[in-house]
N, C-alpha and C positions, 0 to 999 in steps of 0.2 A: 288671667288666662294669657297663656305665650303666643306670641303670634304666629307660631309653629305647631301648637296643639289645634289654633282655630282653622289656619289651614287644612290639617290633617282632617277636623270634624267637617270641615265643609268639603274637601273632597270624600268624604265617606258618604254623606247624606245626597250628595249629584250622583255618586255612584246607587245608591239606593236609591233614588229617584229614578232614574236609567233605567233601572233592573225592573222597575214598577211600570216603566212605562214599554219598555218591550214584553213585559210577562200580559200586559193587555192588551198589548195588537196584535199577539199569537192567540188569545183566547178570540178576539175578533176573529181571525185568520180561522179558526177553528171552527167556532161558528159558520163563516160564511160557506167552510167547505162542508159543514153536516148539511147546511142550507142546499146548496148546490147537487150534493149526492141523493138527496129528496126528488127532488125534480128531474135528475137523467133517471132515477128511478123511476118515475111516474112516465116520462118520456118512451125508456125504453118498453116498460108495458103496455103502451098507445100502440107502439109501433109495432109488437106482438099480436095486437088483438088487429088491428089494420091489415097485417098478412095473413092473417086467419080469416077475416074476411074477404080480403081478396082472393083465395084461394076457394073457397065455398061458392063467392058468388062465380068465378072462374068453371068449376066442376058444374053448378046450374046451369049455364052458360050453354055449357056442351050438352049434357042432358037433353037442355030444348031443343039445343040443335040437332041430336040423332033424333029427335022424336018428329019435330018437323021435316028434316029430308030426307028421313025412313034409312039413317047410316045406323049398324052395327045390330038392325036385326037382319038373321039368314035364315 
């Protein structure tokens, strides 16, 4: 083996190490982001049902309150 052939197989094989090792910190990458898009999902449907509530107990609110100070019958 030439010490020009060995060179060349060991720059091949770093190069192919390289390529292994960034092709698995984008699948990590990848992962962390399905990870992360679970949770604003769940996030922003907390934060849906939170205004929905607010809104209802808002509307009750007033309710009792025409009923207690006799507003909005004529």
């Amino acid at each position: 083996m030439t010490p020009e052939l060995f060179e060349l197989l060991w720059k091949a094989a770093a190069i192919v190490f390289a390529a292994g090792a960034v092709w698995g910190e984008l699948r990590g990458i990848r992962k962390d982001i399905a990870r992360l898009e679970a949770k604003q999902d769940k996030y922003n449907h907390l934060q849906e049902r939170v205004a929905r509530l607010e809104d209802s107990c808002a509307s009750a609110h007033k309710r009792i309150s025409e009923l207690h100070f006799g507003r909005g019958r004529d």
